[in-house]
VMD Tcl script that draws the C-alpha trace (Angstrom):
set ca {
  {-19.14 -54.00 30.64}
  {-15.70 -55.07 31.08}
  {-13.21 -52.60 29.38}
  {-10.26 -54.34 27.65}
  {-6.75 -53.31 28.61}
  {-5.61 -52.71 25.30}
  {-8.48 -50.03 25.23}
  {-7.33 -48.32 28.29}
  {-3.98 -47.67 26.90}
  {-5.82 -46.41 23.70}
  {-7.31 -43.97 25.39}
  {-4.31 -42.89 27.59}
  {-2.50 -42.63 24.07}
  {-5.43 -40.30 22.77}
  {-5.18 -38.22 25.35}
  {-1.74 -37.61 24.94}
  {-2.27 -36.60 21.42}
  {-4.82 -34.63 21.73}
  {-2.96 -32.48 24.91}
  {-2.51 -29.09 23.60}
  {1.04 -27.76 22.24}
  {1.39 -24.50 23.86}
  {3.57 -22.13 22.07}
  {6.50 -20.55 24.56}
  {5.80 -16.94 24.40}
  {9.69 -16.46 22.99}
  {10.43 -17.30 19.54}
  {13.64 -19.60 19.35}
  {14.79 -19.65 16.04}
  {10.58 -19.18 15.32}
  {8.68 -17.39 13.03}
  {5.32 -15.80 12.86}
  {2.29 -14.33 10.64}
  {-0.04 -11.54 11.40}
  {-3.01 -10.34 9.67}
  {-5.29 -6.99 11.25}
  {-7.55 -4.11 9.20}
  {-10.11 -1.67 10.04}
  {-12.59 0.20 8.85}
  {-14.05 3.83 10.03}
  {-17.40 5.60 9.51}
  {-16.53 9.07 10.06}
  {-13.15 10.34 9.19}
  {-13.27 13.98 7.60}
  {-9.58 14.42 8.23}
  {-8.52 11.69 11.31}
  {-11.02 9.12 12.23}
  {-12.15 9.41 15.58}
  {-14.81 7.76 18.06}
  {-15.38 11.33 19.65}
  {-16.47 12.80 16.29}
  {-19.59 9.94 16.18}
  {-17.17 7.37 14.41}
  {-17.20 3.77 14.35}
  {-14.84 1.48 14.25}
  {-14.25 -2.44 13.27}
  {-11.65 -4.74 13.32}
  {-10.65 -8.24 11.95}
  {-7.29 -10.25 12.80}
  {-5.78 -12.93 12.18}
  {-2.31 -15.30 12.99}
  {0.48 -14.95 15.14}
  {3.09 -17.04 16.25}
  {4.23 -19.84 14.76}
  {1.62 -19.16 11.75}
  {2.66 -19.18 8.41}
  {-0.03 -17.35 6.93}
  {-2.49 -15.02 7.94}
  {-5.28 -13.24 6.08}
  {-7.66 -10.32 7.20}
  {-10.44 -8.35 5.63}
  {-12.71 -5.70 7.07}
  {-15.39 -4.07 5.20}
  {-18.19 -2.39 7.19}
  {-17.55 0.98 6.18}
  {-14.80 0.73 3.11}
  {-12.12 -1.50 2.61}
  {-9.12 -2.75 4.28}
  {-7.51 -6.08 3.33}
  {-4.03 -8.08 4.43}
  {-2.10 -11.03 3.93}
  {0.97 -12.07 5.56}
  {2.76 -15.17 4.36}
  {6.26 -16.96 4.23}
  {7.34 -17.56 1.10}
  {8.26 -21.27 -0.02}
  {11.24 -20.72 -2.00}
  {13.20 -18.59 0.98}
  {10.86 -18.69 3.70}
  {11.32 -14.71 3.89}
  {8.11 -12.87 4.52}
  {5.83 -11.69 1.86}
  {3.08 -9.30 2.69}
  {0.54 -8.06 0.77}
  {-2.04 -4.97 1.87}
  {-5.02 -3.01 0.13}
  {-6.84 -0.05 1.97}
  {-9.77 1.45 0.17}
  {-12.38 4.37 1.33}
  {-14.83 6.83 -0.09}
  {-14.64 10.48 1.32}
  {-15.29 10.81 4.79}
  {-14.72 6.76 5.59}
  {-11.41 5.26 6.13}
  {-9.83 2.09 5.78}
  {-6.50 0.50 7.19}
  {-4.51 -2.86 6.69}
  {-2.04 -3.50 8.06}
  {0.58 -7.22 7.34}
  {3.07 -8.39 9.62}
  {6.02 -11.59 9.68}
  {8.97 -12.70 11.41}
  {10.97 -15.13 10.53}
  {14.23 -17.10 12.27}
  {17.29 -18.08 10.22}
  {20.54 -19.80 11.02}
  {23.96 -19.18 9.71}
  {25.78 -22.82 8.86}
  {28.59 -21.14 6.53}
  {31.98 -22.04 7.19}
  {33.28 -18.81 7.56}
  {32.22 -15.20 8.66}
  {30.21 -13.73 5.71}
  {28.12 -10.46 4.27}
  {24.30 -11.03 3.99}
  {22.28 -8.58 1.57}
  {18.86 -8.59 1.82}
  {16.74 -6.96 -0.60}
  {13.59 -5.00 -0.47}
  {10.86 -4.24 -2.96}
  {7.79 -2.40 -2.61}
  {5.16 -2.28 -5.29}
  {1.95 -0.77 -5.15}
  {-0.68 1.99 -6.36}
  {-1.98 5.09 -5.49}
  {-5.11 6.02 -6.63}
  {-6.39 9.54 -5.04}
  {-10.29 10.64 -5.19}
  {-10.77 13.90 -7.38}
  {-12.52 16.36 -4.70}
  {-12.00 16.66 -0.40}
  {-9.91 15.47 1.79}
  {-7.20 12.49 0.68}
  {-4.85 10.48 2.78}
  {-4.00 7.08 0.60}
  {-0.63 5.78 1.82}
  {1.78 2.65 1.78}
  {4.88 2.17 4.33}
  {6.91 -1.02 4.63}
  {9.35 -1.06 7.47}
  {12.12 -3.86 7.13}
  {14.17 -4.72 9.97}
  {17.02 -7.08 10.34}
  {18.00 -8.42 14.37}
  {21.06 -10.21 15.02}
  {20.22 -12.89 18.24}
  {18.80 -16.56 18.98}
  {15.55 -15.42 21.15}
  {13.11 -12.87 20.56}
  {9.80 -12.41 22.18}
  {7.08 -12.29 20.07}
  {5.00 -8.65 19.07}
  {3.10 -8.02 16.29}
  {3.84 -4.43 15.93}
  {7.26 -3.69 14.01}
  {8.16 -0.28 16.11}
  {7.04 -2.24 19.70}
  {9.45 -5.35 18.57}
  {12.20 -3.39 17.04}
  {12.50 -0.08 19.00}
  {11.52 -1.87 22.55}
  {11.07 -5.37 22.85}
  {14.15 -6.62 20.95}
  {17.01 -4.98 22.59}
  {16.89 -6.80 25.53}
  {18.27 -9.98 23.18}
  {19.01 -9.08 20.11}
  {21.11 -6.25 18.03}
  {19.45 -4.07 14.95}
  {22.16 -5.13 12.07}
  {19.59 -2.46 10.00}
  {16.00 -1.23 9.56}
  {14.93 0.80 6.33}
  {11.45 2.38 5.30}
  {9.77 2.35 1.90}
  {7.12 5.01 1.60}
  {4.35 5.46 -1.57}
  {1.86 8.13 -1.17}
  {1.98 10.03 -5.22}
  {-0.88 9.20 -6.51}
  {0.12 6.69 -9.42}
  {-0.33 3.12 -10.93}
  {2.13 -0.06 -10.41}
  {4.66 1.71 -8.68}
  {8.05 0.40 -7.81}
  {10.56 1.15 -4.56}
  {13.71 -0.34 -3.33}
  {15.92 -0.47 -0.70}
  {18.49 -3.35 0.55}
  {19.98 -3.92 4.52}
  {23.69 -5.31 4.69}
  {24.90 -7.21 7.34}
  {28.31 -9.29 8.61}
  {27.49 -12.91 10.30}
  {29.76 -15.13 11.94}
  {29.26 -19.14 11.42}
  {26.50 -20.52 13.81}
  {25.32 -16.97 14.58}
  {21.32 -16.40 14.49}
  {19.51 -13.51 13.15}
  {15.59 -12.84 12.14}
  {14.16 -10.78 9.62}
  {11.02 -8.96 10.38}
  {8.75 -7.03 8.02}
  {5.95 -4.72 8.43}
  {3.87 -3.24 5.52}
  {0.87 -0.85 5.70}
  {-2.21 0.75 3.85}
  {-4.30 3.61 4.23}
  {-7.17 4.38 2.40}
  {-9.03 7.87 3.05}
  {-11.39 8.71 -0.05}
  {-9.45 6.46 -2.42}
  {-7.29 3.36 -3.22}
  {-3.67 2.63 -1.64}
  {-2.79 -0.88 -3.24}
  {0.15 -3.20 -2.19}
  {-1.66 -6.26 -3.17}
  {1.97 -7.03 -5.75}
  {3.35 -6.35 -3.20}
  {6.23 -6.16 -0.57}
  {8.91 -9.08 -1.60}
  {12.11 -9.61 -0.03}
  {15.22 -11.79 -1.00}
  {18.64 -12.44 0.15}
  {21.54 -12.01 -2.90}
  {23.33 -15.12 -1.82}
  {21.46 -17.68 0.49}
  {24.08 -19.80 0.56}
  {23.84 -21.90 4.01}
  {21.34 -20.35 5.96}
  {18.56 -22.27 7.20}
  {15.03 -20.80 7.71}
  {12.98 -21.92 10.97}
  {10.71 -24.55 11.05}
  {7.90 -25.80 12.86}
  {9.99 -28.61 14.69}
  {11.49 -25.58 16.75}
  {8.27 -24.82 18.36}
  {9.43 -25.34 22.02}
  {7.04 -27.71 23.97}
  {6.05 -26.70 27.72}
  {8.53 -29.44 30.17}
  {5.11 -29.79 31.85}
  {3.89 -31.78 29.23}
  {6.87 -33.67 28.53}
  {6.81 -34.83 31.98}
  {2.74 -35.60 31.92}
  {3.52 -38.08 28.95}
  {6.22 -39.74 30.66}
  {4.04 -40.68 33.72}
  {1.46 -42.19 31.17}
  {4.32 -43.84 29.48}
  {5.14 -45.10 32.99}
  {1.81 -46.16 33.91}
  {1.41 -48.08 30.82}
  {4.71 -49.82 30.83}
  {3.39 -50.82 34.52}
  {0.06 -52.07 33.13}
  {1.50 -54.30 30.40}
  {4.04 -56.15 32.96}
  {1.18 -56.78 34.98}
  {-0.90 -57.74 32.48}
  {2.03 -60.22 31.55}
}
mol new
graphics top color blue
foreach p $ca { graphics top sphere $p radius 0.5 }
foreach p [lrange $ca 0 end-1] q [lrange $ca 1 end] { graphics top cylinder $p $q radius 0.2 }
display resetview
């Protein structure tokens, strides 16, 4: 059967949409959201495949995501969520680690996100950190129920993606960025609805770039380490800085240039056709 012309450049259309978006492996003024936990079958002290442990593993997000959400329970319990929060676009992660004696569980939450500095003039940033969470110990053997958040601020306009705050901060980033600050928030007493704080100052010129990266963990070894209300974050002033958005995820120039031969070959087609 004869196909109509019309139908032709349909299709050529349909393909172009449907063409995968590759993400570039640097962020440019990007973001990101990642999710991982574990769980362990033998851990009388540290969990370990030579003493007959097992191991298993869930993940989830990554660049350009703006959530993520993970949850492994084979052997006890770890749970994470790593979001972006609407109001400020600052991450918000949330972690829960649980584990009778002998079993361990981990979680572990993990964002980046991009801003941009429109001010007018040269200004000081403060960026808040809270950590709330619980520690609930077992009553007999060994215990090891933990929460860190690690909080790291990086002045630059590129910076390649790794979902592992001491990798990116320590290693990856100083090749294109510049650490304005990094702090740690630690609970490990055991205790319920606990609260810790910490802030990272900063100077920032107008048009200069800078992203915010947060890390926040849980273990759980024969009890409860709970983060689920959770690790917040929030700038004092937010006056004109502008959060990252999904319209600066970079598109490969090899697929610019594929749609602008279709383009081409259709624009040929119609005059034809004409």
């Amino acid at each position: 059967m004869k196909q109509h012309p019309k139908s032709k450049t349909g299709v050529i259309f349909g393909l172009l949409l449907c063409a995968p978006l590759t993400a570039n492996a640097v962020i440019v003024n990007g973001y990101g959201a990642y999710a991982s936990t574990s769980t362990a079958s033998n851990c009388p002290s540290f969990c370990t495949t030579a003493g007959g442990g097992d191991f298993q593993y869930d993940s989830d997000g990554g660049e350009f995501s703006n959530t993520a959400s993970s949850e492994e329970s084979s052997y006890a319990l770890g749970r994470a969520q790593s979001g972006l929060t609407a109001a400020t676009y600052l991450p918000e992660l949330r972690v829960l680690a649980s584990a009778d004696l002998g079993r361990g569980g981990f979680a572990t939450a993990f964002a980046v996100q991009g801003f941009t500095y429109s001010g007018a003039a040269s200004t000081t940033i403060t960026l808040d950190i809270t950590l709330d969470g619980s520690i609930t110990d077992n009553p007999t053997g060994y215990t090891n129920n933990t929460l860190r958040a690690d909080v790291a601020v990086l002045l630059g306009s590129t910076l390649d993606w790794y979902a592992d705050f001491g990798t990116l901060v320590y290693e990856v980033a100083g090749a294109t960025t510049t650490r304005a600050g990094v702090e740690s928030l630690f609970l490990s007493n055991p205790g319920l609805n606990q609260s810790t704080t910490d802030v990272i100052t900063f100077d920032i010129n107008p048009g200069d770039d800078f992203y915010v990266v947060a890390s926040m963990g849980a273990t759980g070894k024969n009890g409860i380490a709970d983060a689920w209300n959770t690790l917040t974050l929030s700038f004092e002033d937010d006056t004109g800085l502008a959060a990252a958005s999904i319209s600066n995820v970079p598109v490969p120039a090899a697929l610019w240039l594929f749609g602008s031969g279709l383009l081409g070959l259709i624009g040929i087609a119609r005059r034809k056709k004409a």
